[in-house]
C-alpha positions as a LaTeX table, in Angstrom:
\begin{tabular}{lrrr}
\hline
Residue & $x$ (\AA) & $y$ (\AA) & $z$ (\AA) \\
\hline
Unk1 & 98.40 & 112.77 & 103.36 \\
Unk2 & 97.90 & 114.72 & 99.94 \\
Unk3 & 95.97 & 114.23 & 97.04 \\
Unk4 & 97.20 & 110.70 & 96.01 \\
Unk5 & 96.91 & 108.60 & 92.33 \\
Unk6 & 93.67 & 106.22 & 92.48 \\
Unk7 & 94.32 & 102.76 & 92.93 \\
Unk8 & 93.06 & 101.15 & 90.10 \\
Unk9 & 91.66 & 96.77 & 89.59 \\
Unk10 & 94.46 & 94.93 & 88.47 \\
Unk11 & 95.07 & 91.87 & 86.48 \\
Unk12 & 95.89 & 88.47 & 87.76 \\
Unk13 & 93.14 & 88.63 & 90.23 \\
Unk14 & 93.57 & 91.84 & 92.58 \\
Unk15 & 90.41 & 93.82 & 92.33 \\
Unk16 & 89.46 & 97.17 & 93.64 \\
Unk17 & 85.93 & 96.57 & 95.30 \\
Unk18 & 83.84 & 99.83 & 96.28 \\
Unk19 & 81.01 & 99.62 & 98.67 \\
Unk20 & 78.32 & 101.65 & 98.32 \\
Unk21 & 76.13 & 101.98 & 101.76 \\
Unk22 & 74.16 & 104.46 & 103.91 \\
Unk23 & 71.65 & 103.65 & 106.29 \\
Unk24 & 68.12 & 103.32 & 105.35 \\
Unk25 & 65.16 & 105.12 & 107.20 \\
Unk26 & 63.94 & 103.30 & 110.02 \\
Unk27 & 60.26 & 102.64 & 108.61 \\
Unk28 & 61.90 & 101.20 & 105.49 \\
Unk29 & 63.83 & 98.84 & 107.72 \\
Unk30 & 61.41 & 98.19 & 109.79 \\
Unk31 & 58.87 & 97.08 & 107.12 \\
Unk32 & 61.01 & 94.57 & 106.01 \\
Unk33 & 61.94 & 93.51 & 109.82 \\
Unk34 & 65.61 & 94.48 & 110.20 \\
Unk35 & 67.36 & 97.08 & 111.73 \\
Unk36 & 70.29 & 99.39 & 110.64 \\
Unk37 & 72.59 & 97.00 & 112.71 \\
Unk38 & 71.53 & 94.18 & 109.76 \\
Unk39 & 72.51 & 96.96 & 106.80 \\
Unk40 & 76.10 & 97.46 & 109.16 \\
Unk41 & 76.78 & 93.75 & 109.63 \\
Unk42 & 76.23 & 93.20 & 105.90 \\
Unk43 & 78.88 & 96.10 & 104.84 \\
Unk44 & 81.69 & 95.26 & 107.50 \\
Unk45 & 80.78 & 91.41 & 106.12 \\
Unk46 & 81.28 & 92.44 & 102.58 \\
Unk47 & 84.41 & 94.61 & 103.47 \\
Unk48 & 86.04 & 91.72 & 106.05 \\
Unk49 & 85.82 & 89.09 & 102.96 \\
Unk50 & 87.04 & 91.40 & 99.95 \\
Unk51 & 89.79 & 91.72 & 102.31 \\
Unk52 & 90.04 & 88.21 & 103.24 \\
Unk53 & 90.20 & 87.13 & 99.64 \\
Unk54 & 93.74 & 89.84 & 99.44 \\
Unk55 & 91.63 & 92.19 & 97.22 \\
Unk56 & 91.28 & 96.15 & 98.52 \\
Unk57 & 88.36 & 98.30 & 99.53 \\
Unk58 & 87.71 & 101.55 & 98.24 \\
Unk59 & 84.62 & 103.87 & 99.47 \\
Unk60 & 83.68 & 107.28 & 99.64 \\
Unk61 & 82.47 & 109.11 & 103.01 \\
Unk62 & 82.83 & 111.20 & 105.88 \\
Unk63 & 84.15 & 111.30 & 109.65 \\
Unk64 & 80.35 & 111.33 & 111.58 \\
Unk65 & 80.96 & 109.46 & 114.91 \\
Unk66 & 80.03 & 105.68 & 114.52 \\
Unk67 & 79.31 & 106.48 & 110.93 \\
Unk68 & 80.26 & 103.60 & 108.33 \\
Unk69 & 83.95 & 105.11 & 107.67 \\
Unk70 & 84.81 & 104.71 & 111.53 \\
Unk71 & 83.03 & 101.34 & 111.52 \\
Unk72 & 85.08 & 100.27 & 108.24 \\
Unk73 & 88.74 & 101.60 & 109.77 \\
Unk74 & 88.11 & 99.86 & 112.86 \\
Unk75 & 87.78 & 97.07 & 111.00 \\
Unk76 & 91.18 & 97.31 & 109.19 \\
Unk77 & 92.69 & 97.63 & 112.93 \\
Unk78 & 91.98 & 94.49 & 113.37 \\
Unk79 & 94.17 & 93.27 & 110.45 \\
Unk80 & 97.53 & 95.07 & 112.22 \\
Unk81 & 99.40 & 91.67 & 112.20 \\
Unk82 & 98.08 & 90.23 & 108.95 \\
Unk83 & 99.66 & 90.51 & 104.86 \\
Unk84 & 96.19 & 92.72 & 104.86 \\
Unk85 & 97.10 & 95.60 & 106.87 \\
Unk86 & 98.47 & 98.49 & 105.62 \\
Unk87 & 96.96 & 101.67 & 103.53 \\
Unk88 & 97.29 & 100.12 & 100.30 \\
Unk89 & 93.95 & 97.85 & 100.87 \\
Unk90 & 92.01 & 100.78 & 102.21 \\
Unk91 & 91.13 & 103.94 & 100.21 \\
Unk92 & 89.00 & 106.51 & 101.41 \\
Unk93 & 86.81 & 109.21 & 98.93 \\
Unk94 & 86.55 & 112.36 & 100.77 \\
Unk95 & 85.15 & 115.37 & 98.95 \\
Unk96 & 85.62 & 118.81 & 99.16 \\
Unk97 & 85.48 & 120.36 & 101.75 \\
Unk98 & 85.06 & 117.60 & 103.94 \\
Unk99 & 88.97 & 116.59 & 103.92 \\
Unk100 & 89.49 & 120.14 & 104.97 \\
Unk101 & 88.13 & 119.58 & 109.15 \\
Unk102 & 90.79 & 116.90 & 109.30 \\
Unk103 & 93.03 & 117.34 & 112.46 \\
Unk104 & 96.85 & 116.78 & 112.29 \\
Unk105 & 95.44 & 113.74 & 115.04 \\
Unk106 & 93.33 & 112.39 & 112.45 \\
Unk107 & 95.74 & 112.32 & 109.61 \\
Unk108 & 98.42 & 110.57 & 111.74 \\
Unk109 & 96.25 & 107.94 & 112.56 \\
Unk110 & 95.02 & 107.29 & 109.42 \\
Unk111 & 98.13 & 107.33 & 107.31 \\
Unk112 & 98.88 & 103.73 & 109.20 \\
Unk113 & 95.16 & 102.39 & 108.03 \\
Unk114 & 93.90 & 103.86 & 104.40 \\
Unk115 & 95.35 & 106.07 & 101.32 \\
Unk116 & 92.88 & 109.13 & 101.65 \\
Unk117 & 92.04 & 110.54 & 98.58 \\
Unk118 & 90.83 & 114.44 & 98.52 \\
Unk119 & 89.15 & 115.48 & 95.61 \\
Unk120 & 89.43 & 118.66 & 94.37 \\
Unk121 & 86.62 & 121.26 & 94.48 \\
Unk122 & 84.31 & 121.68 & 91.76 \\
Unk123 & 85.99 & 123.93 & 89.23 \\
Unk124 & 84.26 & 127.56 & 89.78 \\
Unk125 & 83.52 & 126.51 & 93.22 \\
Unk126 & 84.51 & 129.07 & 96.81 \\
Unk127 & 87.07 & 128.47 & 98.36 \\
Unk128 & 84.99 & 127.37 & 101.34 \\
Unk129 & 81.62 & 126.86 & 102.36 \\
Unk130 & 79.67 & 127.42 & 105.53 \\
Unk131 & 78.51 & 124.64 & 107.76 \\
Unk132 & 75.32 & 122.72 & 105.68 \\
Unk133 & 72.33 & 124.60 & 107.82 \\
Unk134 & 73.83 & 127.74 & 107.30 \\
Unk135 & 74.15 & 127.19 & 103.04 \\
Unk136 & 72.46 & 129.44 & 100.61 \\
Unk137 & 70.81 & 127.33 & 97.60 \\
Unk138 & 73.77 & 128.07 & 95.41 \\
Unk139 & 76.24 & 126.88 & 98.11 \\
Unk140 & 74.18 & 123.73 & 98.46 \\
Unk141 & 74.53 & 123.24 & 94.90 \\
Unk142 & 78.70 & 123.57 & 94.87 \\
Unk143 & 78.17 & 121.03 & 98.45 \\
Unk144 & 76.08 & 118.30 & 96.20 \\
Unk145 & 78.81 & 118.99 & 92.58 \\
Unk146 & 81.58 & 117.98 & 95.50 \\
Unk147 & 79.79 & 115.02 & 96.27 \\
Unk148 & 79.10 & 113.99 & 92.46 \\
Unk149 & 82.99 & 114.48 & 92.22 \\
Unk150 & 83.68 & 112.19 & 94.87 \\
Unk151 & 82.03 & 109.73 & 93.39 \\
Unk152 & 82.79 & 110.34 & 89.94 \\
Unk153 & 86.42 & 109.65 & 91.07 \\
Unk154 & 86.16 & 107.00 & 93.58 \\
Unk155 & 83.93 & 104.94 & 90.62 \\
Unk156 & 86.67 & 105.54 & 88.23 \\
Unk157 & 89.03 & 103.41 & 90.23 \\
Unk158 & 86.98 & 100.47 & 90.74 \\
Unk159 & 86.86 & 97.00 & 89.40 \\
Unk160 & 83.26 & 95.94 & 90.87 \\
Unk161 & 81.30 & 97.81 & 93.34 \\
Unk162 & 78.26 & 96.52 & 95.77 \\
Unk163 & 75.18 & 98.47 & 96.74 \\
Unk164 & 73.47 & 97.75 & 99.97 \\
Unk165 & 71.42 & 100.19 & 101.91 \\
Unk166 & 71.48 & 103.49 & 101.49 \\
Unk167 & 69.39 & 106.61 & 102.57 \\
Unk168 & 66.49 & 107.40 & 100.34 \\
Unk169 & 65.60 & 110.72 & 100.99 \\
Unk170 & 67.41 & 113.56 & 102.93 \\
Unk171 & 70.55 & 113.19 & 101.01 \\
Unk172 & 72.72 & 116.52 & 100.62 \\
Unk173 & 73.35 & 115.26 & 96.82 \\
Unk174 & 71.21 & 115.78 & 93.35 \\
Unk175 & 70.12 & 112.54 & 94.12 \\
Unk176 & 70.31 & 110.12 & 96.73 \\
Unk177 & 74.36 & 108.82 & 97.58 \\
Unk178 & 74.00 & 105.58 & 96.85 \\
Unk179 & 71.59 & 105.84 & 93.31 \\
Unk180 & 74.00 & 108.23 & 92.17 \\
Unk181 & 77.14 & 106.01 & 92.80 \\
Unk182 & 75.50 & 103.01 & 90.94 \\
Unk183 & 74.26 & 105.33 & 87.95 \\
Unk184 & 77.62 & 106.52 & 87.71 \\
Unk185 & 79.34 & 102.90 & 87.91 \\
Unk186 & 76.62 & 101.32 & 85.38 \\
Unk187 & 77.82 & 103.95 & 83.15 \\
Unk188 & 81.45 & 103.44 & 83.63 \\
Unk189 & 81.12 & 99.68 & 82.86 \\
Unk190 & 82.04 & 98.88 & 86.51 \\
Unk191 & 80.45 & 95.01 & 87.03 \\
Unk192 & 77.70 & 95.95 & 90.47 \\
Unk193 & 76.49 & 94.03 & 92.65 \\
Unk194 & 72.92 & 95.26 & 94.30 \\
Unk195 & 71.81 & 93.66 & 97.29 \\
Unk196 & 68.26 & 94.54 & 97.56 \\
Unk197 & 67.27 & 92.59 & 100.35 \\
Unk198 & 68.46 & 95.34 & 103.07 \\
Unk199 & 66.38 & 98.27 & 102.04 \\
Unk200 & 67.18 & 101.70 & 100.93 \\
Unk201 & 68.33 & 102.69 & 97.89 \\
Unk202 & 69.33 & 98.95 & 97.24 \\
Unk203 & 65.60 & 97.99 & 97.02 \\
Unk204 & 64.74 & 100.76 & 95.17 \\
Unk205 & 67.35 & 99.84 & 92.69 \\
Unk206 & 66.16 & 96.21 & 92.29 \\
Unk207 & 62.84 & 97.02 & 91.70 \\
Unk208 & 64.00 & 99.51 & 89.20 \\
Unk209 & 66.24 & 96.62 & 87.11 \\
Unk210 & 62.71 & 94.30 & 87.60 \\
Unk211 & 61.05 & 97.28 & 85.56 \\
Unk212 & 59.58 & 99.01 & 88.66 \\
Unk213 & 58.88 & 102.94 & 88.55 \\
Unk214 & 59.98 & 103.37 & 92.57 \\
Unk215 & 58.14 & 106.34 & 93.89 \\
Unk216 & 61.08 & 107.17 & 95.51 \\
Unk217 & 63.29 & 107.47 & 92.74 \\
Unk218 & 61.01 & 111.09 & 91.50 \\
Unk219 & 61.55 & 114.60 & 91.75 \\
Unk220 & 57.80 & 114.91 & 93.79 \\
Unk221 & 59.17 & 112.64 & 96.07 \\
Unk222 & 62.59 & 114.47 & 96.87 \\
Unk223 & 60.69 & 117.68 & 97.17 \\
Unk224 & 58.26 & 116.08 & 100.01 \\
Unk225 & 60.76 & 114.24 & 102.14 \\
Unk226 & 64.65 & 116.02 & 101.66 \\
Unk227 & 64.50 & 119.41 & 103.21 \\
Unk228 & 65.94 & 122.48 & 100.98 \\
Unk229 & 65.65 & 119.89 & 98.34 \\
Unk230 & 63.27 & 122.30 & 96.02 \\
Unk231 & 66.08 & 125.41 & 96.49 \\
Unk232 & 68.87 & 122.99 & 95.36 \\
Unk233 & 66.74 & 121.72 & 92.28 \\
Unk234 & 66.25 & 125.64 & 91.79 \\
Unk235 & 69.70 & 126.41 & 91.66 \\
Unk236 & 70.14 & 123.51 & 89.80 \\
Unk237 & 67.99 & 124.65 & 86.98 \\
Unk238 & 70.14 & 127.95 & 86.92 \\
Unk239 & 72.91 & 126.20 & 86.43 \\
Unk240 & 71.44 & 123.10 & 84.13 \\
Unk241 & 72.43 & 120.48 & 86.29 \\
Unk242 & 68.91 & 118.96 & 87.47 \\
Unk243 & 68.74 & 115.29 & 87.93 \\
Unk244 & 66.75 & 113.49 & 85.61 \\
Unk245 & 65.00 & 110.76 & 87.54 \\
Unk246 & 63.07 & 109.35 & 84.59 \\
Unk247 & 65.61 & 108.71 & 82.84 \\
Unk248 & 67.41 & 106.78 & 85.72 \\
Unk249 & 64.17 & 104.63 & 86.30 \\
Unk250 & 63.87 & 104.08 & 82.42 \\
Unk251 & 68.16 & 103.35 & 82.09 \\
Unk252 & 67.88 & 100.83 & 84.80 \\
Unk253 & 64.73 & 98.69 & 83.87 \\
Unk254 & 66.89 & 98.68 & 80.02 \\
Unk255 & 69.75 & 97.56 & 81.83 \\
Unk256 & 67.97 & 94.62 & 83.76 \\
Unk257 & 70.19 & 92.26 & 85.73 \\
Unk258 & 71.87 & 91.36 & 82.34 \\
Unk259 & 73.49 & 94.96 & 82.73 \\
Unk260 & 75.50 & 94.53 & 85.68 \\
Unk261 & 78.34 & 92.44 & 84.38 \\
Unk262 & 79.15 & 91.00 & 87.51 \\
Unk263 & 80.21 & 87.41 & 86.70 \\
Unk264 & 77.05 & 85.93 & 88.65 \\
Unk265 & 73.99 & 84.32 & 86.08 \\
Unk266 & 70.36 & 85.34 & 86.22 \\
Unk267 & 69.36 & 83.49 & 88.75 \\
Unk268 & 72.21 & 84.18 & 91.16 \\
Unk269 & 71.66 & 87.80 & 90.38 \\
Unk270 & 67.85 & 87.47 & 91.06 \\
Unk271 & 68.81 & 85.91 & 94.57 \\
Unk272 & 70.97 & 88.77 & 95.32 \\
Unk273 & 68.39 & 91.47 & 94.17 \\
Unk274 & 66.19 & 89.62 & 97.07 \\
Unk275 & 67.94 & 88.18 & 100.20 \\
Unk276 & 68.29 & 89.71 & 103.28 \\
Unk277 & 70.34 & 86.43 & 104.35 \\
Unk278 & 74.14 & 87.51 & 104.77 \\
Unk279 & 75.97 & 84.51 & 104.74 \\
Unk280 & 73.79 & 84.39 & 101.13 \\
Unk281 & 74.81 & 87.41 & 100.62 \\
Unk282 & 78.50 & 86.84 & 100.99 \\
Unk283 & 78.45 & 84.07 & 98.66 \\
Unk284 & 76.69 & 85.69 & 96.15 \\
Unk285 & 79.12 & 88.35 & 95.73 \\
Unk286 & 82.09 & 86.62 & 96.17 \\
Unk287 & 81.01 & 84.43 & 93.71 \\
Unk288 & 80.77 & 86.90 & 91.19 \\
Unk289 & 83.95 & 88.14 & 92.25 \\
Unk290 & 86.22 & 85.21 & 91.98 \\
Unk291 & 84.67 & 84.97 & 88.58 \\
Unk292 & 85.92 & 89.10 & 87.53 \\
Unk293 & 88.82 & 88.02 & 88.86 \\
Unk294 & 89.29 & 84.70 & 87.03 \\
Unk295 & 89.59 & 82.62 & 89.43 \\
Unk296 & 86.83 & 79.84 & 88.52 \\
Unk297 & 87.90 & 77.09 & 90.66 \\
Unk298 & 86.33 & 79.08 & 93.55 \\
\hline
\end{tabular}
């Protein structure tokens, strides 16, 4: 499985839909009375649908054990007998040098399930890096410019995308996974969908489009609660590359739910920004979907 050509939304319906997720801390979850099973049931939801509707999934991640990739190709097993099976309605981001600790084992199996695409290291980058704990700051910067790839080029293939979850603080990245995949889609023109309802960076992100300043979404905060996070910004700053949170906050209260282009009205949109209902959930999205895809008689 080599570098492959991103799949790209299509015309006459078929959409590419990326999903965005990561699981939020437990106090944030816990605040609002779910668990990290709720933000789970809502992405393999979201994915089972798309699918169910004959569009394709893209998202960007790793291999951890009972992480969201393993929970989203299981999934896909279970559509062996079905028109939906097969790699073509399944792509997988991985970045640099993630792809590289496949086994031959895993690339056999997964050649039958998803088109994996590797991006490339960062131009300038080593041709390896050391296990995360063992990273200098400068290494942790070429880890977090893979990551901004990866997304970069899973956003570019996409014809919506939906937020829900996502870790807040302790990321690896510039800024957290799942704010840094919707900056870059908003920015792209990709139509988003941002369930807020389920925590995370999902909540932060709806308060930020409801003119919020999240306390979260600052440089003070990143330095307090990601560690190594002040000896990335550091090397960051050598290499002028820092994240510019206030700008974020400020681009996404401009934006407002008008911004996200994603077929559904205000008041849908508002709904979305605030259930933590699924089955809502579902039909939110799809609804907005159906509409991209110009099918209005859904």
């Amino acid at each position: 499985m080599g570098d492959v050509s991103d799949l790209t939304a299509v015309s006459s319906g078929q959409l590419l839909v990326g999903v965005s997720v990561s699981e939020p801390s437990d106090d944030d979850l816990i605040s609002l009375g779910l668990s990290e099973l709720h933000v789970r049931h809502a992405f393999i939801e979201i994915v089972r649908h798309v699918l169910a509707a004959g569009w394709s999934v893209a998202y960007g991640g790793d291999f951890r054990p009972q992480g969201y990739t393993e929970a989203l190709l299981d999934l896909v097993r279970t559509y062996e007998r079905t028109a939906l099976s097969g790699p073509e309605h399944l792509t997988c981001y991985l970045a640099w040098p993630r792809w590289t600790d496949l086994t031959d084992t895993d690339r056999a199996e997964l050649a039958n399930i998803a088109t994996v695409v590797k991006v490339a290291a960062p131009p300038g980058a080593p041709d390896t890096l050391p296990p995360i704990a063992d990273q200098s700051p400068e290494e942790r910067l070429w880890n977090a410019l893979a990551l901004t790839a990866m997304r970069e080029r899973l956003v570019g293939s996409l014809g919506a995308a939906v937020v829900v979850g996502g870790r807040v603080a302790g990321q690896q990245g510039l800024l957290p996974g799942v704010v840094e995949e919707t900056m870059i889609a908003l920015s792209a023109g990709v139509p988003l969908f941002v369930a807020g309802g389920f925590g995370g960076c999902g909540r932060l992100i709806a308060r930020a489009l409801d003119g919020e300043k999240p306390e979260e979404l600052s440089v003070d905060y990143q330095r307090a609660h990601s560690d190594h996070y002040a000896e990335l910004l550091d090397a960051a700053a050598d290499a002028s590359v820092v994240p510019d949170y206030g700008a974020l906050v400020a681009e996404l209260s401009e934006r407002g739910t008008r911004g996200l282009r994603n077929g559904l009205d205000e008041n849908g949109n508002r709904r979305l920004l605030a259930t933590d209902d699924v089955d809502e959930l579902i039909a939110l999205v799809l609804r907005g979907l159906f509409s991209l895809a110009g099918d209005t008689d859904r």
